[in-house]
Phi, psi and omega in degrees: 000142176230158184253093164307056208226127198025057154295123163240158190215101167262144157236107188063218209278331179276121154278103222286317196238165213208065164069077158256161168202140177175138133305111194244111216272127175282159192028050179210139168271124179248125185228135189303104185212157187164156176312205193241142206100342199304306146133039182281302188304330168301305181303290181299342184282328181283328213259347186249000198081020181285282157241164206265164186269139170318327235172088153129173187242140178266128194219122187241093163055033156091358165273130211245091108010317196252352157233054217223140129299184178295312189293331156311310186312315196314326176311283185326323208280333172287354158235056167241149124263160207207102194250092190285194188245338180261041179080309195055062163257153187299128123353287199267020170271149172281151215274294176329318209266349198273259203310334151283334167314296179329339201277321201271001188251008184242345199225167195246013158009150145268175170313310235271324172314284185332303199286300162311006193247313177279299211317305204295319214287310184278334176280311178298326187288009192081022181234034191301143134118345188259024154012268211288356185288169159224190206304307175291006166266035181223172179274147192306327175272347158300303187298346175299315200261345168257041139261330181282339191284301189303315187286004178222035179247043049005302216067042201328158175272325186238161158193150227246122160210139185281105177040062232267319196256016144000088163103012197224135178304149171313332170290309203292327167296327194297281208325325156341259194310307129042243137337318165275318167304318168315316194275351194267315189280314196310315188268333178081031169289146187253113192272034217293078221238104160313125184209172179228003212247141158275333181316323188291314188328292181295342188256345157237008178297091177274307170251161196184111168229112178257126177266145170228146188350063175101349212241148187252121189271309205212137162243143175185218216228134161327320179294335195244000170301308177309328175242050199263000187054003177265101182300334180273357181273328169300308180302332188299283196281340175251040177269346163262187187286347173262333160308294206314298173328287164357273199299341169262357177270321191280318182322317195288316176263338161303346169302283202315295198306314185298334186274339192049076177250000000 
């Protein structure tokens, strides 16, 4: 569990996050979403230590982060994981070697634990066998899941990802999303997923924290977004012209249904 509480963030006279408080729930993916500007990336780089916060506490299972030294910080970060949004994989390290780096710069492992550890990591993303490659011979959705690979060969307690279906086709976001609830239920993991995608919203939104120019405007449920009564969350989720129809279309016949037309 991590604890949110009246995080503020200025860079100079702007004030990017503005007294947010929320809980991001273990073995649920809580997910983050809001325009562009909002201040989710701000948000999640303060919960990870990217940056330090102005104002209020980052609280990890009951550890306060946000007044930790750097050296203190080292524990926690080895039970973080982190799913970037352009993967940030090494070019010349081999897909193996790319998954293994964390083991060799956090743990005293032997080769032969390390090796047996990336073996399990591609066998959970669905990717045995592809050890020796390297990032540019496999597909963007492939580099998704040996990121997803790296990021939980820690055995993270969180994990933090940044726009995880960036660039990916609507099948291939599925097999995504997917893939972080399983891993998320499986592990008890505390999840944070920055997204701009609703497909994610609606199909893993266990949590569901909407940011408005810094400030968290709405919280719920996948289940309760749609009928959330909040007009800047509705502009949001409904922003093109075929949602709005969609959504007065669908509105009209539940009207219909109540009347019993």
């Amino acid at each position: 569990m991590i604890e949110i509480k009246e995080v503020r963030k200025s860079f100079g006279d702007k004030e990017v996050l503005r007294g947010v408080s929320t809980v991001m729930e273990p073995g649920k993916a809580n997910l983050v979403i809001g325009k562009s500007g909002s201040g989710k990336t701000v948000f999640l780089k303060c919960m990870v230590g990217l940056f330090e916060v102005t104002s209020g506490s980052v609280v990890y299972d009951g550890r306060d982060f946000s007044r930790m030294s750097k050296k203190e910080r080292t524990k926690i970060r080895t039970e973080i994981g982190m799913l970037f949004q352009g993967g940030a994989l090494f070019d010349s390290m081999t897909v193996e070697e790319n998954i293994m780096f964390p083991l060799n710069m956090f743990t005293n492992m032997t080769s032969g634990e390390k090796q047996k550890r990336v073996d399990f990591c591609l066998d959970r993303v669905d990717l045995k066998g592809v050890n020796d490659r390297y990032p540019s011979e496999t597909s963007g959705g492939m580099q998704k899941r040996i990121g997803i690979a790296r990021a939980i060969v820690l055995n993270p307690k969180y994990l933090f990802c940044d726009e995880p279906n960036s660039g990916l086709d609507p099948r291939t976001s599925i097999l995504i999303d997917e893939l972080l609830s399983d891993i998320t239920k499986e592990y008890k993991m505390t999840t944070i997923i920055n997204t701009h995608d609703m497909n994610s919203v609606m199909e893993m939104g266990d949590k569901v924290i909407f940011l408005h120019f810094g400030e968290k405007e709405w919280e719920g449920t996948n289940k309760e977004i749609l009928n959330s009564g909040n007009d800047e969350l509705n502009d949001f989720i409904f922003a093109s012209k075929f949602l709005k129809e969609l959504r007065k279309g669908v509105q009209g016949s539940y009207g219909k249904d109540l009347a019993g037309g």
